[in-house]
C-alpha positions, -999 to +999 in steps of 0.1 A: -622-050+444-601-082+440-609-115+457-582-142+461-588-173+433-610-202+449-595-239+446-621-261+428-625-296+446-599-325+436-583-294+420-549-276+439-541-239+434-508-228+408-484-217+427-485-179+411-523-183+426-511-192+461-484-160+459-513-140+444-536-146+475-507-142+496-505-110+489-541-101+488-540-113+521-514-096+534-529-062+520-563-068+535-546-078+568-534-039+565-563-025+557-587-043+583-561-030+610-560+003+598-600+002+595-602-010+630-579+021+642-599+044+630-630+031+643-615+031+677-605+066+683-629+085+706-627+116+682-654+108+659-679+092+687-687+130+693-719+145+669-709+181+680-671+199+690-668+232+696-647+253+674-610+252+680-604+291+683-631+301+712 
């Protein structure tokens, strides 16, 4: 797992860290949605389904 770089205090961030978190930001953004998605979809609230072919 890879967690975007932390600015110290009195301290700004390089600008190749800024486009790094950018993107690890971006990704997670994805990710989260995608997450989020899956959670939602009333399929797997079930415990039990009965077998396709009956």
């Amino acid at each position: 797992m890879t967690t975007p770089t932390q600015g110290r205090p009195g301290l700004r961030l390089l600008r190749e860290q800024k486009t790094n978190n950018r993107v690890l930001n971006r990704l997670r953004l994805v990710v989260e949605r995608v997450i989020v998605q899956v959670k939602t979809w009333r399929i797997f609230h079930t415990g039990f389904r009965r077998p396709l072919g009956l």
